[in-house]
N, C-alpha and C positions, 0 to 999 in steps of 0.2 A: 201485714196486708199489702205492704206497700210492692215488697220482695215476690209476692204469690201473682201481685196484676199486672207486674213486670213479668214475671216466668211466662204466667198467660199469654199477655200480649207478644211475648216472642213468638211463642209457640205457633199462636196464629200467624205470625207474618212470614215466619220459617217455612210453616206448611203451605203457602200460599204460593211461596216461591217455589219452593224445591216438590212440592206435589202438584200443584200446577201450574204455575207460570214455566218454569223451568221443560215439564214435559211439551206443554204447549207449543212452547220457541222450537224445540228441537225437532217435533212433529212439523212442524209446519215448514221448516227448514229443510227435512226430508222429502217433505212432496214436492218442495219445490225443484230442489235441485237436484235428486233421484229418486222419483215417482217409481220407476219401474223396481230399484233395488228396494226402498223402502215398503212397496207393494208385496212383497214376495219374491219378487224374480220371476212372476209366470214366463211361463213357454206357452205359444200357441198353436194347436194343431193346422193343419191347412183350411179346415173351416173355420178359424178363427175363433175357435171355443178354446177357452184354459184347460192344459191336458197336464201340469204339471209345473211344479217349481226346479229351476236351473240348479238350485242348491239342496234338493231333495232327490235321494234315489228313487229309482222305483223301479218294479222287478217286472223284467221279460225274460218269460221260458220257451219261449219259439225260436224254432232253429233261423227264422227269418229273420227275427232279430239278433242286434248286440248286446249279452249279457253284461249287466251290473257286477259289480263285487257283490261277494257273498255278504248277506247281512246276519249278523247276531240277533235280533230284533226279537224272531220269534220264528217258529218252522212255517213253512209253507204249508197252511194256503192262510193260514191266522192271520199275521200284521208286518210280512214282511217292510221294512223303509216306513213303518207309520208313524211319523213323526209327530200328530196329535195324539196319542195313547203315549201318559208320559212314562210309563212302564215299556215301552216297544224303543224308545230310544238310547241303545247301551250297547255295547261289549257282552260278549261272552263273558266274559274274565275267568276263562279257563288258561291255565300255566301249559307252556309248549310239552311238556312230561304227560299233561293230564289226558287218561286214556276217553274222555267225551270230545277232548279237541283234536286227537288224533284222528279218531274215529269221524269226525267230521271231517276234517280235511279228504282222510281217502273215501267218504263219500261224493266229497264235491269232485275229485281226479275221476270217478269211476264216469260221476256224469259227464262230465267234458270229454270224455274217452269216447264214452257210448253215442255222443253228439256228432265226434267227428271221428270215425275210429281210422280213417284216412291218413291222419296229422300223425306225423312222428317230430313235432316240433315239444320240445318240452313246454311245460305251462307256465306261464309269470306267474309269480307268487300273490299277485293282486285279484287273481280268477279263483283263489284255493284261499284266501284268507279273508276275514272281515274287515273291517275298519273298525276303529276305537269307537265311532259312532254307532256304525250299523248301519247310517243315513249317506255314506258318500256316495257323491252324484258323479263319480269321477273313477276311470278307468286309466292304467298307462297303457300310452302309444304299444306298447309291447302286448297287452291285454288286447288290444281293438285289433293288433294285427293277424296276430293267432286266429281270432273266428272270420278272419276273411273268407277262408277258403269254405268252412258250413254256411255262412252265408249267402256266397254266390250258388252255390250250389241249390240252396232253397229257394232263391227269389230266380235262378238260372241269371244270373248278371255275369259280364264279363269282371274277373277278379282284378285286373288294372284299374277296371271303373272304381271297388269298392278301394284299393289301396288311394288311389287320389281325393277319395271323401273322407278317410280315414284322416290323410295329411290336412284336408280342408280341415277338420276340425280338433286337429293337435292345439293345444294350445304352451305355451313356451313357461318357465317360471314367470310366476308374478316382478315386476321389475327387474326382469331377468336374473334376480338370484334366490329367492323366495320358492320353496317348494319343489315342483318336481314337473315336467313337462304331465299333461292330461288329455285323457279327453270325454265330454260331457255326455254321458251314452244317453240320455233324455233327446238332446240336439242331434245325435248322429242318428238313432232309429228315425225322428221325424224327417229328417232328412232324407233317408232311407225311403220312407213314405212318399213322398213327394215327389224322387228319382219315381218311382213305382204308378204315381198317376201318370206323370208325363209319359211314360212308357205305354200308358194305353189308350192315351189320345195321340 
């Protein structure tokens, strides 16, 4: 008995710690000192309503906008970037040989063709393939620069203006060596947005 009210009384004091006092500390640690990352990471539109998380994709198919990477998620118009359906957050995981991931690919070439049939720039391979997620919120500087030109063209901007917003929101490796220069196509269409009211006031 003596061994079982020992076992017990750990158990409780274990679970008290590491189920919640331990959760508690670190929560509370997080609001303190990054409210916004520990929040989500919202983004907010120009009216100040949450239109999205910085670390979630989300898919725009208007030529005015700048395309996401393709997501594996699920086909359009289902759950592309749904990151609460925990079935929508994945990979294809079809092998470069497999004829469903070929066959995607020269889907997604046709539409980026049919989008801007102008461009004879070839496509970065970020506009034509998924992420291991499905959920990346993150495009390269080579992908953002490519739809300059359907861009301007849909909103009629001058395409200097759109290349200098593009660089506005390059962002460089993390610690300058970590990853891969980006940029947050959530941030850069609001942005986008925003050039677009001023423009008509």
């Amino acid at each position: 008995m003596r061994v079982l009210r020992a076992a017990v009384a750990m158990l409780v004091i274990m679970s008290g710690i590491t189920g919640l006092a331990y959760p508690l500390a670190v929560t509370a640690a997080a609001q303190y000192l990054f409210p916004w990352q520990a929040n989500g990471s919202i983004v907010n539109n120009p009216q100040n309503r949450p239109t999205g998380s910085k670390l979630i994709g989300q898919y725009f198919s208007g030529a005015r906008y700048f395309w996401p990477r393709p997501s594996a998620t699920a086909p359009v118009p289902y759950c592309p970037y749904n990151a609460a359906d925990g079935g929508c957050g994945t990979g294809s995981n079809l092998g470069p040989y497999s004829p469903g991931f070929l066959a995607a690919i020269k889907r997604r070439i046709i539409r980026l063709r049919s989008a801007d049939p102008q461009s004879t720039t070839p496509i970065p391979a970020s506009l034509i393939m998924a992420s291991g997620s499905g959920l990346d919120p993150d495009i390269s500087p080579s992908a953002a620069r490519y739809q300059i030109n359907r861009v301007a063209r849909a909103r009629r901007m001058p395409v200097a203006r759109l290349r200098r917003l593009v660089k506005r929101f390059t962002r460089g490796r993390t610690f300058g060596i970590l990853g891969a220069p980006r940029v947050n196509v959530l941030e850069l269409n609001l942005a986008l947005n925003r050039l677009a009211r001023k423009r008509k006031h």
